[in-house]
C-alpha positions as CSV (number, residue, x, y, z in Angstrom):
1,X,-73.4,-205.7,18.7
2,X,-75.4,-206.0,15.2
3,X,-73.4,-207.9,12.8
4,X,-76.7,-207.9,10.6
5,X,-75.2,-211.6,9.3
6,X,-77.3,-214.3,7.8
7,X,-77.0,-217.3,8.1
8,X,-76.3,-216.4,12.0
9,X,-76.1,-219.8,12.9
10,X,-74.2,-222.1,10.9
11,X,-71.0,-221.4,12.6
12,X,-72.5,-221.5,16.6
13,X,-74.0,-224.8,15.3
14,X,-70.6,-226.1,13.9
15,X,-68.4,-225.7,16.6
16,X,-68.6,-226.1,20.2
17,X,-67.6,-222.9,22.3
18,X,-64.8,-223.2,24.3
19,X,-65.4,-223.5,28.2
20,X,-67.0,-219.9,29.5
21,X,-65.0,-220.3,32.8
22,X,-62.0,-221.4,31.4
23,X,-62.2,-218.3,28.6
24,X,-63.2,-215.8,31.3
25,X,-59.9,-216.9,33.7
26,X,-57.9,-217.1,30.6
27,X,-58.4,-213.8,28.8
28,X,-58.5,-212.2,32.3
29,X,-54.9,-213.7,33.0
30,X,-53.2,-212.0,29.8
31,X,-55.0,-208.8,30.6
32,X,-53.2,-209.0,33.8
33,X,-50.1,-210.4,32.8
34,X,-49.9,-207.6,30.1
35,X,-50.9,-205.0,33.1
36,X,-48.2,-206.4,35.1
37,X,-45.3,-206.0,32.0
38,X,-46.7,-202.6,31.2
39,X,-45.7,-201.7,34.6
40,X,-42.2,-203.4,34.5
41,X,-41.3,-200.9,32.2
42,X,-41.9,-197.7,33.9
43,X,-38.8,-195.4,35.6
44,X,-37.0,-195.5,31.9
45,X,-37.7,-191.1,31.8
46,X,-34.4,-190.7,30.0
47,X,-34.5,-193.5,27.6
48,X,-38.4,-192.9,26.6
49,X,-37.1,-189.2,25.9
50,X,-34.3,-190.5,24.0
51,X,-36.6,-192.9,22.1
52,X,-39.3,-190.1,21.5
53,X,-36.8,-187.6,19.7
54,X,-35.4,-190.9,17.3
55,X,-39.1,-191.6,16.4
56,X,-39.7,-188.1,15.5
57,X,-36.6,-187.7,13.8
58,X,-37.6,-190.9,12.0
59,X,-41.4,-189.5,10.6
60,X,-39.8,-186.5,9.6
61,X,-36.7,-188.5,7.2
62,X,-39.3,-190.5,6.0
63,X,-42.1,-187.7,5.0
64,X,-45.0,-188.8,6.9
65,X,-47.4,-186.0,8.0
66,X,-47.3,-184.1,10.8
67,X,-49.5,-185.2,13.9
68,X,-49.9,-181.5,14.4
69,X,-51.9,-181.3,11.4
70,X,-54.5,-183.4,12.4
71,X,-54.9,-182.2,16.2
72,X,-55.3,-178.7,14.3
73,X,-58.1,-179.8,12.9
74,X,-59.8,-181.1,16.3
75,X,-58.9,-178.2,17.8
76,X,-61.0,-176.2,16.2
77,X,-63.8,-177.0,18.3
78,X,-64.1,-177.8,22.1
79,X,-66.6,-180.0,21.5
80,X,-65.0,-182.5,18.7
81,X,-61.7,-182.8,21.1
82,X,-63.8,-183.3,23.9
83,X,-65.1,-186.1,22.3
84,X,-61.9,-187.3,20.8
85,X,-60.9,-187.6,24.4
86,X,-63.9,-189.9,25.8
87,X,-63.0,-191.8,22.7
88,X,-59.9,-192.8,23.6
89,X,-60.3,-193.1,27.4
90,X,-63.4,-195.4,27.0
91,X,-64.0,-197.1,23.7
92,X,-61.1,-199.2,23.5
93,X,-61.5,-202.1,26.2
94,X,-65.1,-202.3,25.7
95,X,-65.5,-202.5,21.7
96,X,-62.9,-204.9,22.3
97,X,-64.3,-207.0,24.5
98,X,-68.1,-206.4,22.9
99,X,-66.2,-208.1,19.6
100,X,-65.0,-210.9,21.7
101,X,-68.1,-211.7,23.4
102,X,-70.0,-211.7,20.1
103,X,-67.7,-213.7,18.4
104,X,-67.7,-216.5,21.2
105,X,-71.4,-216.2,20.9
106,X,-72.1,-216.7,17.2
107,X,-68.7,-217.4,15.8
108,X,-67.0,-219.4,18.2
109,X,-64.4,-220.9,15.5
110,X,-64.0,-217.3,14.9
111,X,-63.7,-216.7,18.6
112,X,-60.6,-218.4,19.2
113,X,-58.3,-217.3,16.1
114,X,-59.4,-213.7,17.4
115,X,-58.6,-214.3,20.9
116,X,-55.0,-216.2,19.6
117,X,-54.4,-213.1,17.3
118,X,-55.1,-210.4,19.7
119,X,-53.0,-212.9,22.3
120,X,-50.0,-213.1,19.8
121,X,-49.9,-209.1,19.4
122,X,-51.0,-208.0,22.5
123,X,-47.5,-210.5,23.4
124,X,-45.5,-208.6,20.8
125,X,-46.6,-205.2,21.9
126,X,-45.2,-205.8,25.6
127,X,-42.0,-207.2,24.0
128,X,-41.6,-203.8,22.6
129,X,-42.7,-201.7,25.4
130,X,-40.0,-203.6,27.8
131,X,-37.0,-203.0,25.2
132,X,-37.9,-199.4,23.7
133,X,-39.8,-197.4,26.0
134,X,-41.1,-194.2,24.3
135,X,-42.8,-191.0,25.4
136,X,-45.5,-190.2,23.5
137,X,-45.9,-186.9,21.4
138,X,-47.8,-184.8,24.0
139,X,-44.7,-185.4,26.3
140,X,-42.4,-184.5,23.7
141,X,-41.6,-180.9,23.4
142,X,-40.0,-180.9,20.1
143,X,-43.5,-181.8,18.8
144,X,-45.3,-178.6,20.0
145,X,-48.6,-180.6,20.6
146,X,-51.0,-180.0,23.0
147,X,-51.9,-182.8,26.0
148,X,-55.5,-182.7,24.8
149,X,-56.6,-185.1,27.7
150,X,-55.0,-183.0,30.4
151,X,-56.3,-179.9,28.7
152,X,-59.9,-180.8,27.8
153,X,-60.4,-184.0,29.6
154,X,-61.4,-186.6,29.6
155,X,-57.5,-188.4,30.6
156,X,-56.9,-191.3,31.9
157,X,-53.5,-190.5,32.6
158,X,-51.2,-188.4,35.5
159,X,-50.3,-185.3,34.9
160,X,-47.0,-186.6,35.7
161,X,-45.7,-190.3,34.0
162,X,-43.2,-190.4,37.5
163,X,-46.2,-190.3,39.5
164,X,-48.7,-191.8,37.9
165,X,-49.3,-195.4,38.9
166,X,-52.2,-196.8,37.4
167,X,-50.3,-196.6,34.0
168,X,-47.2,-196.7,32.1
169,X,-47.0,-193.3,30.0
170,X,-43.7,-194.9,28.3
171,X,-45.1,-197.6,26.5
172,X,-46.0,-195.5,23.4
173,X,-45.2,-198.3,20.8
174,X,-47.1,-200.1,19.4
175,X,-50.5,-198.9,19.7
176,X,-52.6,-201.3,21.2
177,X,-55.6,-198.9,20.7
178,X,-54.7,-199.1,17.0
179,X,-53.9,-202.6,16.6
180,X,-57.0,-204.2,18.9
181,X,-59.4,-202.0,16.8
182,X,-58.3,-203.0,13.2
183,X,-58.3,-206.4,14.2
184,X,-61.9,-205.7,15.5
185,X,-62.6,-204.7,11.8
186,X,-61.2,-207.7,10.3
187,X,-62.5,-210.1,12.6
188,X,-65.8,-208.7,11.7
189,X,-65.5,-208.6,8.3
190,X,-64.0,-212.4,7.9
191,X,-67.0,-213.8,10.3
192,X,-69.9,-211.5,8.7
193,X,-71.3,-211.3,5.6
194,X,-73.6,-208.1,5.6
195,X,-72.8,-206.0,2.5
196,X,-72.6,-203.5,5.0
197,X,-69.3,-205.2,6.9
198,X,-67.0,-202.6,5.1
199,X,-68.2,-200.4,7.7
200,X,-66.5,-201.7,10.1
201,X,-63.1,-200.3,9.2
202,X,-64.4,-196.8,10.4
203,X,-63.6,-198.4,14.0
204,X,-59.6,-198.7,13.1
205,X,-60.3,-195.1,11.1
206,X,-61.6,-193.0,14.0
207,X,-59.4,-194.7,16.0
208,X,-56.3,-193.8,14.3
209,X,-57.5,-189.8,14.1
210,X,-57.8,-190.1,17.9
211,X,-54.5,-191.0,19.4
212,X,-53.1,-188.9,16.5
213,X,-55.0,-185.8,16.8
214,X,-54.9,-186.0,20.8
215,X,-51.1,-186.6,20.4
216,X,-51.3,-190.1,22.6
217,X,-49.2,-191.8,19.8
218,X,-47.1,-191.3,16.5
219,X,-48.0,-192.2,13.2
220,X,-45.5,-195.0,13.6
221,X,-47.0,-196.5,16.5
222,X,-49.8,-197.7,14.0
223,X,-47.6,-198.5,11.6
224,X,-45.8,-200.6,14.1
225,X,-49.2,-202.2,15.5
226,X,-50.2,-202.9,11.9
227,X,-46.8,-204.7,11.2
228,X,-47.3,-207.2,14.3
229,X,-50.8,-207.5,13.5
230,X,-50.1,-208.9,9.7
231,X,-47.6,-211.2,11.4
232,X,-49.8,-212.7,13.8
233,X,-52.5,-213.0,10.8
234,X,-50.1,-214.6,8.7
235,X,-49.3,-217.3,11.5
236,X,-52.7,-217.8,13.3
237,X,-55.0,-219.6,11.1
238,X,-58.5,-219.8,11.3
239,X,-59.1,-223.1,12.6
240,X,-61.7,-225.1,10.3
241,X,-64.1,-226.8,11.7
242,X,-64.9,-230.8,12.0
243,X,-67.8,-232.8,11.6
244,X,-67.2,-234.8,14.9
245,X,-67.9,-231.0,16.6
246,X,-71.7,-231.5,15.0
247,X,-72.2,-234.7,16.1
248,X,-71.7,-236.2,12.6
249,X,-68.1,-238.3,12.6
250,X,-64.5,-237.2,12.7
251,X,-64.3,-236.1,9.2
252,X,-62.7,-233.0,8.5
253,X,-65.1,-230.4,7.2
254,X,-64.3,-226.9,5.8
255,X,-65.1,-224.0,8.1
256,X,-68.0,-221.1,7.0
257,X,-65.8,-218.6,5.7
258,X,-61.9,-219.6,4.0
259,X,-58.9,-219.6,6.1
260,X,-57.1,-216.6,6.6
261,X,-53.8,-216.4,5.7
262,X,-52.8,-213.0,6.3
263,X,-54.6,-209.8,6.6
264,X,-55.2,-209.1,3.1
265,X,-56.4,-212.0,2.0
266,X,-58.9,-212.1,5.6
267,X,-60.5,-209.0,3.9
268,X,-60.4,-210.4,0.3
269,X,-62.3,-213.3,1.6
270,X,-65.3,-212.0,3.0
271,X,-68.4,-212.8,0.9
């Protein structure tokens, strides 16, 4: 990953990275412990249904544009849903972890308020996928969308959510796809300083396109992720950093970039 930042090195310099092993067994231990509560909240068919017609009954009362519309627009070519299908089967795990990596490489104060964030929604997400499981639009008949992935492939789901057992098909809300990539953006854009950093929100952008347009998730499913992801902004500072982690006393000393506070002021503050 290409941050094109300069200085590169003031933060790295500042602030001693947390233990690799340690990092590596914890983030690995809420991937599974996540896995594990995903899975906890499979066999709810009737509820998820129940849940899915409420949701769209919900975007509808409140005027929000049809999903249809956009998977319309991919449809129009094999090719673009195609694509739109590999993006969401393989780009989410691996951009996230690619930010991660980075960020304990050069940023590592930014490392760990990224790693608490993600932590504190990826948390709130399985809260929400035990207590309102929800099929998700290409499930839902009222919806008249197409399964892209079973249709076009890539998937990385079953044909059927009974008897598919590598994932739970009901846990529709929040998106996580949605949530982990805008908070790839902002982390980005808080711990660079390229003129070019903007950019980054394309990630969050294309993102939300795809599990719209291949009808994986609602539009509230990323307004949901959004919600949990200003909250956990809002309460997870970034950390600043002390002298004593130079070598140069226990005096506290302000961090590279300003403390977020929430998620507007993180992209406000960027310089």
């Amino acid at each position: 990953m290409n941050a094109s930042t300069a200085p590169a090195e003031a933060d790295s310099a500042g602030i001693r990275r947390p233990p690799l092993v340690r990092e590596l067994l914890l983030v690995a231990g809420l991937f599974l412990v996540y896995k594990l509560g995903r899975q906890l909240a499979t066999g709810h068919t009737a509820e998820a249904f129940h849940n899915a017609t409420r949701v769209w009954d919900w975007e509808r009362a409140l005027h929000l544009p049809g999903e249809g519309t956009v998977q319309s627009a991919l449809l129009h070519s094999d090719t673009v849903i195609h694509v739109a299908n590999t993006y969401y089967a393989t780009v989410h795990f691996p951009a996230t972890a690619a930010f991660l990596v980075w960020l304990y490489l050069r940023r590592p104060t930014h490392y760990v308020w990224a790693r608490r964030v993600l932590a504190v929604v990826t948390g709130a997400a399985l809260l929400i996928h035990l207590t309102f499981p929800l099929a998700p639009p290409r499930l839902l008949g009222a919806a008249g969308l197409v399964d892209t992935g079973q249709v076009y492939g890539p998937t990385v789901y079953g044909a059927s959510p009974e008897a598919d057992t590598l994932s739970n098909q009901f846990a529709a809300m929040p998106s996580l796809h949605f949530g982990w990539a805008l908070m790839v953006a902002i982390g980005l854009i808080v711990a660079t300083r390229s003129r070019w950093r903007w950019l980054w929100l394309l990630h969050p952008l294309v993102t939300l396109v795809v599990i719209v347009g291949t009808a994986n998730h609602y539009w509230l499913d990323a307004i949901v992720a959004s919600a949990l992801l200003g909250i956990a902004l809002a309460v997870v500072h970034l950390p600043h950093r002390t002298e004593s982690t130079a070598g140069q006393g226990s005096r506290l000393a302000p961090a590279d970039e300003p403390v977020l506070v929430g998620a507007g002021a993180g992209l406000g503050a960027g310089r």
